[in-house]
C-alpha positions in Angstrom: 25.9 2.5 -8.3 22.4 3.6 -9.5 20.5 6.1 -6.6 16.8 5.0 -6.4 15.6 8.2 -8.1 18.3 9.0 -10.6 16.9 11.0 -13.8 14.5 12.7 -12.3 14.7 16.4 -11.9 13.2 18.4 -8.9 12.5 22.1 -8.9 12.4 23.6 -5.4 11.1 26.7 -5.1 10.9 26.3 -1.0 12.0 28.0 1.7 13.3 27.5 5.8 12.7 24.0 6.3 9.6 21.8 5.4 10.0 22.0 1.3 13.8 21.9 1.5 13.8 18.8 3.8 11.3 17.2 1.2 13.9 18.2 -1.5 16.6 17.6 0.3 15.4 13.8 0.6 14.9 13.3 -3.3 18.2 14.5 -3.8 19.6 12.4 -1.5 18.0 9.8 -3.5 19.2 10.4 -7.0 17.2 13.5 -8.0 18.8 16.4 -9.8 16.9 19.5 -7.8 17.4 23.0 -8.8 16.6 25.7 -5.9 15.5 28.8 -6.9 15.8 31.7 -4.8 15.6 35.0 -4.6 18.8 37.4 -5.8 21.0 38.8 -2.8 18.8 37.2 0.0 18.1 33.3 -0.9 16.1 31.2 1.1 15.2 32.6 4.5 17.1 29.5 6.5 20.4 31.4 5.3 20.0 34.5 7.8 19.2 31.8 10.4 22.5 32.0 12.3 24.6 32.2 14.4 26.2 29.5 14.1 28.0 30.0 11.0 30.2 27.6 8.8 33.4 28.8 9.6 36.1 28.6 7.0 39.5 27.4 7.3 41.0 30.3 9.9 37.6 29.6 11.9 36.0 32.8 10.8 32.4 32.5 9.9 31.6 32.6 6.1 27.9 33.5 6.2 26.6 29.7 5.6 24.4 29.2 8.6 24.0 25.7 10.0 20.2 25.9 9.3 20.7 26.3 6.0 23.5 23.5 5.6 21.5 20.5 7.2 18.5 20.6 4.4 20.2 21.7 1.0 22.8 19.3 0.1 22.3 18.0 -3.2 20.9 20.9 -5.0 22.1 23.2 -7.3 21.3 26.8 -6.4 20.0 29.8 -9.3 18.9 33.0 -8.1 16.1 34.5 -9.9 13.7 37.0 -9.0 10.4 35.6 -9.8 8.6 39.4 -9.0 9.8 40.1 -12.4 8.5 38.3 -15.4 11.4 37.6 -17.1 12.2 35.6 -14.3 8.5 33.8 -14.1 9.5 33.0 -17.8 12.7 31.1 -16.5 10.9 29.4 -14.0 8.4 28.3 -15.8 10.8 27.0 -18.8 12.6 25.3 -15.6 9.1 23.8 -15.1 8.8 22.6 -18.5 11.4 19.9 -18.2 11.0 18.8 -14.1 9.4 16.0 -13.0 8.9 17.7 -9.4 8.0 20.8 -8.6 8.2 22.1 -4.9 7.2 25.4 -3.4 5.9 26.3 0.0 4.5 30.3 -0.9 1.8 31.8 0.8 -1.9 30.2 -0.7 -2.2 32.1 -4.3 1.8 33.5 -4.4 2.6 31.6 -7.0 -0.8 31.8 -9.4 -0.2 35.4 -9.2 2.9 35.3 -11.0 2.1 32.3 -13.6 3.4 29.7 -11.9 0.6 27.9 -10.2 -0.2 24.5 -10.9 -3.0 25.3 -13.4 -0.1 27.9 -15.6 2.1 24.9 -15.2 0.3 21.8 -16.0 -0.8 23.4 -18.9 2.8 23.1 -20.3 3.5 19.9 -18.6 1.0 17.9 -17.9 3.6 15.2 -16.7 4.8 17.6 -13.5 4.0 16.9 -10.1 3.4 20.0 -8.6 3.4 20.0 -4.6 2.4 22.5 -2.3 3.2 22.8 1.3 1.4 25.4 3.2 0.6 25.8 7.1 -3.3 25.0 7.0 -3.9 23.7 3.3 -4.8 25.3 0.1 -8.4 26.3 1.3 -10.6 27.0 4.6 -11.0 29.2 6.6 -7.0 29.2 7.8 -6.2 28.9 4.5 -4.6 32.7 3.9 -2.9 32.4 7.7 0.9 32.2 7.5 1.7 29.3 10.5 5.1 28.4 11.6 6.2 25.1 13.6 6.1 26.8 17.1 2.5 27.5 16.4 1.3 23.7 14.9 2.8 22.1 18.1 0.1 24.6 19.8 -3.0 24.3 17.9 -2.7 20.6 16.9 -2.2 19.3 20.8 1.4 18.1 20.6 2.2 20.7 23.7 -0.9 19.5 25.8 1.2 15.7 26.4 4.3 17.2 26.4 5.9 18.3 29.5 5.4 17.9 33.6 2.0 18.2 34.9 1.0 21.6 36.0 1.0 20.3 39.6 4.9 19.6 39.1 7.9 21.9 39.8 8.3 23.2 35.9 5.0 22.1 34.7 2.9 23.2 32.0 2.9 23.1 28.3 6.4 22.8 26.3 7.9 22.4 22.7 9.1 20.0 21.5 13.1 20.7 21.0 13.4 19.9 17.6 11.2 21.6 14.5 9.4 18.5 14.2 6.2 19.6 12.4 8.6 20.9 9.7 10.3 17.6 9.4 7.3 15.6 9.4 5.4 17.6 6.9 9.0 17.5 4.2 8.8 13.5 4.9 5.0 13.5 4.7 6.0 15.8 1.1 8.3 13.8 -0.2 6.3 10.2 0.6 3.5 11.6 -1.8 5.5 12.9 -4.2 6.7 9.7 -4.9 3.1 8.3 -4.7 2.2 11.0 -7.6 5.4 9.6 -9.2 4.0 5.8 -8.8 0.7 6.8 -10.2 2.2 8.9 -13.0 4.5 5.9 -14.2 0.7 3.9 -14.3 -1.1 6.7 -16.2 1.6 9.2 -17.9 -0.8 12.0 -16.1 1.1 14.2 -13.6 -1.2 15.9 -10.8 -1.2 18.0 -7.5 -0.2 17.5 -3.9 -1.4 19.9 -1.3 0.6 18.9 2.3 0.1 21.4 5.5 2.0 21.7 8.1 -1.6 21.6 10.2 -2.6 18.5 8.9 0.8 17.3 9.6 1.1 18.1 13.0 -2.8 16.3 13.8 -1.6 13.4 12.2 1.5 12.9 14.2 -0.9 13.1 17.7 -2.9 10.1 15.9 -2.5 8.1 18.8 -3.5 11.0 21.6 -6.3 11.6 19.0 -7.7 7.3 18.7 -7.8 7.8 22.5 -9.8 11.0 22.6 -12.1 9.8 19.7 -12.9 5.9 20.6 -12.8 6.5 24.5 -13.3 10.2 25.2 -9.8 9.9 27.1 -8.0 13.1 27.0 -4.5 12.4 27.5 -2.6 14.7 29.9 1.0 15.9 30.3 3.2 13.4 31.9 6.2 14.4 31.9 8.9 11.4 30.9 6.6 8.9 32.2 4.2 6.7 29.7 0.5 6.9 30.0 0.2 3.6 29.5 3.5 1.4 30.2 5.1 1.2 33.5 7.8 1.6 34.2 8.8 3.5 31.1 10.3 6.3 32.1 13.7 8.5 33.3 15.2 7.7 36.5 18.7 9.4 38.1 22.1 7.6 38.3 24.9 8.8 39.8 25.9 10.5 37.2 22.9 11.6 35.0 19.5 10.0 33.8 18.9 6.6 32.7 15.9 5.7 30.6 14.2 2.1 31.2 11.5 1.4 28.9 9.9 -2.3 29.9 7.4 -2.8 27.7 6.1 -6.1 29.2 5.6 -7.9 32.1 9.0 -10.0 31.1 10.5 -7.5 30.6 9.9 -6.2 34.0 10.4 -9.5 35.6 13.9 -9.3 34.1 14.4 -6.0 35.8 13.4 -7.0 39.1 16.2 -10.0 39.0 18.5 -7.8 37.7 18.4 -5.6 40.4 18.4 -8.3 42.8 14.8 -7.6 43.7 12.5 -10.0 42.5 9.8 -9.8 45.0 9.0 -6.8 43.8 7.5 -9.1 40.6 5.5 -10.5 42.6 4.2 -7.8 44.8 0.5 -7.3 43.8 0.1 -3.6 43.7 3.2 -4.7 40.5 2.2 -7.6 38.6 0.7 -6.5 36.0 1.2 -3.6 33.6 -2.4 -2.2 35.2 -1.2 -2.7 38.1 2.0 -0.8 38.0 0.1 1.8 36.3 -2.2 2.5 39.6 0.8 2.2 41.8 3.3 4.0 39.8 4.8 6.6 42.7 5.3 3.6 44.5 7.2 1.4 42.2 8.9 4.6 40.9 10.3 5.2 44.3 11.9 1.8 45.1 13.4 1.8 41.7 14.8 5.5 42.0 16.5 4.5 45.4 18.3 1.6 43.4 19.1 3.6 40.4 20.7 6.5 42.0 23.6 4.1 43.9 24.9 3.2 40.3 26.0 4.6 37.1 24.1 5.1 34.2 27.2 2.7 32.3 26.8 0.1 35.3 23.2 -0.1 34.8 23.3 -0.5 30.9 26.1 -3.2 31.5 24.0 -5.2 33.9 20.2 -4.5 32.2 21.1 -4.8 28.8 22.5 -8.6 28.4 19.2 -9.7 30.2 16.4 -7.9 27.8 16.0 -5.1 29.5 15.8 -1.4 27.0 17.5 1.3 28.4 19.4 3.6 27.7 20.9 7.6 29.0 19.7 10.8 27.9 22.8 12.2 25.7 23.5 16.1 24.4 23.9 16.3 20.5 27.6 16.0 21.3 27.6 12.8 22.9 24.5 11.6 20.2 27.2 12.3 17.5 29.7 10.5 19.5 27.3 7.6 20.0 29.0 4.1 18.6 26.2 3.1 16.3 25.9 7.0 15.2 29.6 6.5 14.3 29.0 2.5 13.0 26.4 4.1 10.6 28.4 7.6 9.6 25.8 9.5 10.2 28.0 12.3 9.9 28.9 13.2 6.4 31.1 15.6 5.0 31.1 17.0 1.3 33.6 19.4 -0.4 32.2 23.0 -0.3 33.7 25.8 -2.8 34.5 27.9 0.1 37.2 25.2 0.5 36.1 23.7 3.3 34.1 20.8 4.0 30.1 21.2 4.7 28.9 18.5 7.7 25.4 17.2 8.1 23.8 14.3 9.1 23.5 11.6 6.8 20.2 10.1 5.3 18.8 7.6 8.2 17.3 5.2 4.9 20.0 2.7 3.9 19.4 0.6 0.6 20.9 -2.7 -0.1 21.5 -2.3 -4.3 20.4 1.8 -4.6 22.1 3.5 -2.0 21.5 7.4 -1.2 24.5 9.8 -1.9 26.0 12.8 -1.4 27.1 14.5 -4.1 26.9 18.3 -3.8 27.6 20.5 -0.3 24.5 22.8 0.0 25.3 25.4 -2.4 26.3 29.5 -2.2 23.1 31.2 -3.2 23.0 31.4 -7.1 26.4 29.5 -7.8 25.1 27.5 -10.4 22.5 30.5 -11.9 25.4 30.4 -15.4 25.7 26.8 -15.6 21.9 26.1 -14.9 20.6 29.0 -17.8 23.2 28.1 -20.1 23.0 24.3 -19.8 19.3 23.6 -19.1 18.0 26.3 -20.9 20.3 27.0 -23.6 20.8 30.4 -22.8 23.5 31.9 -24.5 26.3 34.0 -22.6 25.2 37.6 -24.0 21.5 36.4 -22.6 22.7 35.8 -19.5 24.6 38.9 -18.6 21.9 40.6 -19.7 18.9 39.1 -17.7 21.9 39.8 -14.7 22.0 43.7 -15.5 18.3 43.9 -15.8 18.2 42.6 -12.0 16.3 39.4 -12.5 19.3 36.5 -11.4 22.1 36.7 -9.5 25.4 35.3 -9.1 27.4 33.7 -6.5 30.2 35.7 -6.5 28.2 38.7 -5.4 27.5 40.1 -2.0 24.6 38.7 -0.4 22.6 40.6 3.1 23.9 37.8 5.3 27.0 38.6 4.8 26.6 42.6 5.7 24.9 41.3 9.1 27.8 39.0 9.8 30.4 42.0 9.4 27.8 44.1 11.5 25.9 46.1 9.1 22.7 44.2 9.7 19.6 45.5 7.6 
């Protein structure tokens, strides 16, 4: 079957995790991408272990699972692109993509040729996206910025966690590297914008994404509140601001999330719990209500929650409208039914000779489905094929561009793998 994006190439010249994720998505789509990376090290995300893939006798191979969950799809060639025989590749690589995707500090790339006024010059069809921490320009523009440090600025940490009045309260981060995410999905949505517009016009053009402006637009709805009503939302723990009761209560044998979102909703709780007074009961008729007394209603349904088990209360809540739901480990979220309904674990052959795991694509497409076609590659295993094939290099070229330093090959020794054995750097 045809993937949505099939025939259109992708250069990624990204690194860690926001441009590869971005990348990563195209090529689940259909996109050829070709990642380029630097000889004998590769993209940072590869010394960003343990854990390690481990190869059929369980020993670690030096593929770290950071690596492996956003570069399936791609074809790997190491070039050095400090070197201008390598800034020549690239930029013939340039020549015939669609895409191009880099995530360099602000001015890396114009200082080797390769920005998007070098490029457009010799293709004025490319789509050239930059992601960066605060933007092209500003006064944060030159700052390097990393996750951790959006989720500070950008006010994500000030609503998550207890209040500081709480055992364990205070600020926390998020568990996942979700400014990362959001800004590759963010990427990758205006990519195909630029694509929609270029199909329109012919006229390729520039995306600039930031990791800052990423992380303020995920707290949009903190933000509305602060900006219409001057209402500075607070840390509260797992309890909604604004929905009650909507939050984590303890079973006997673990937490339980119930998440009514309306007064039916928490009609149908009451019954099921055989308490349907409480309905009625004025300090919890209404949402506002239940807000103003939420310790209240919080401790009647804790003292009810905590006789059962989380499975007795999802039997009983569930068939009467009720959401809810227990707070599961990545172990038991892989293990989920509907995670293993949907496959959202995929495997794909690996030239180590083992297969490389990761977590399937979440969008599903009724005639153009997303595919998986290439395990995340060794660094530089397709540098030969890529320069011979794309660029017509011939063999004699090749080896020679490899003695002189500028690419690399797969089958050579990368700095992972000295740190593995011990060596370190």
């Amino acid at each position: 079957m045809t993937a949505p994006l099939q025939g259109l190439r992708v250069l990624d010249l990204s690194r860690v995790l926001a441009g590869p994720w971005c990348a990563q998505n195209l090529g689940d789509l259909g996109a050829e991408v070709i990642k380029v990376e630097r000889p004998g090290r590769g993209d940072d995300a590869r010394q960003f272990g343990p854990p390690w893939m481990p190869d059929a006798a369980g020993e670690p191979t030096g593929e770290s699972a950071y690596f492996l969950c956003a570069n399936r799809n791609k074809r790997s060639v190491a070039i050095d692109l400090a070197a201008p025989a390598g800034q020549a590749l690239v930029r013939e690589l340039a020549r015939a993509s669609d895409v191009l995707v880099e995530n360099y500090k602000v001015g890396t790339l114009a200082r080797y040729g390769l920005g998007y006024a070098d490029l457009v010059r010799i293709n004025p069809r490319l789509i050239y996206c930059s992601i960066s921490a605060y933007g092209q320009d500003g006064p944060y523009a030159k700052r390097p910025g990393y996750d951790y440090l959006f989720q500070g600025a950008c006010g994500l940490m000030s609503v998550t966690g207890e209040p500081d009045d709480l055992p364990g309260g205070g600020p926390q981060r998020i568990g996942v590297p979700i400014v990362d995410m959001f800004t590759g999905m963010y990427a990758g949505l205006a990519v195909l914008a630029a694509l929609a517009h270029r199909h329109s016009t012919g006229a390729g053009q520039y995306v600039d994404v930031s990791l800052f402006a990423s992380a303020m637009a995920l707290g949009a709805t903190p933000l509305s509140d602060y900006i219409v009503g001057a209402s500075l939302r607070r840390r509260s723990g797992n309890s909604a601001t604004n929905i009650a009761p909507y939050s984590v209560f303890r079973c006997c044998d673990g937490d339980l999330i119930i998440a009514t979102a309306n007064d039916g909703q928490f009609v149908a709780l009451c019954r099921a719990l055989q308490r349907p007074d409480w309905a009625q009961d004025e300090r919890f008729h209404s949402n506002q209500a239940r807000l103003a007394n939420l310790p209240a209603l919080h401790a009647l349904l804790g003292e009810v929650l905590a006789a059962g088990s989380r499975q007795h209360w999802e039997d009983l809540l569930v068939p009467v409208g009720v959401p809810c739901g227990p707070i599961n480990d990545y172990r038991q979220a892989i293990e989920h039914p509907q995670a293993l309904h949907l496959g959202t674990k995929v495997k794909t052959p690996h030239r180590l000779g083992v297969p490389a795991a990761s977590i399937a694509s979440p969008m599903r497409f009724s005639e153009t489905p997303a595919g998986y076609r290439r395990a995340p590659p060794l660094l530089g295993e397709h540098t030969r094929e890529v320069l011979r094939e794309e660029l017509g290099l011939s063999e004699e070229e090749v080896a020679r561009l490899h003695r002189q330093g500028v690419i690399g090959f797969a089958d050579e020794p990368t700095r992972v793998a000295a740190a593995i054995g011990g060596a370190g750097e």
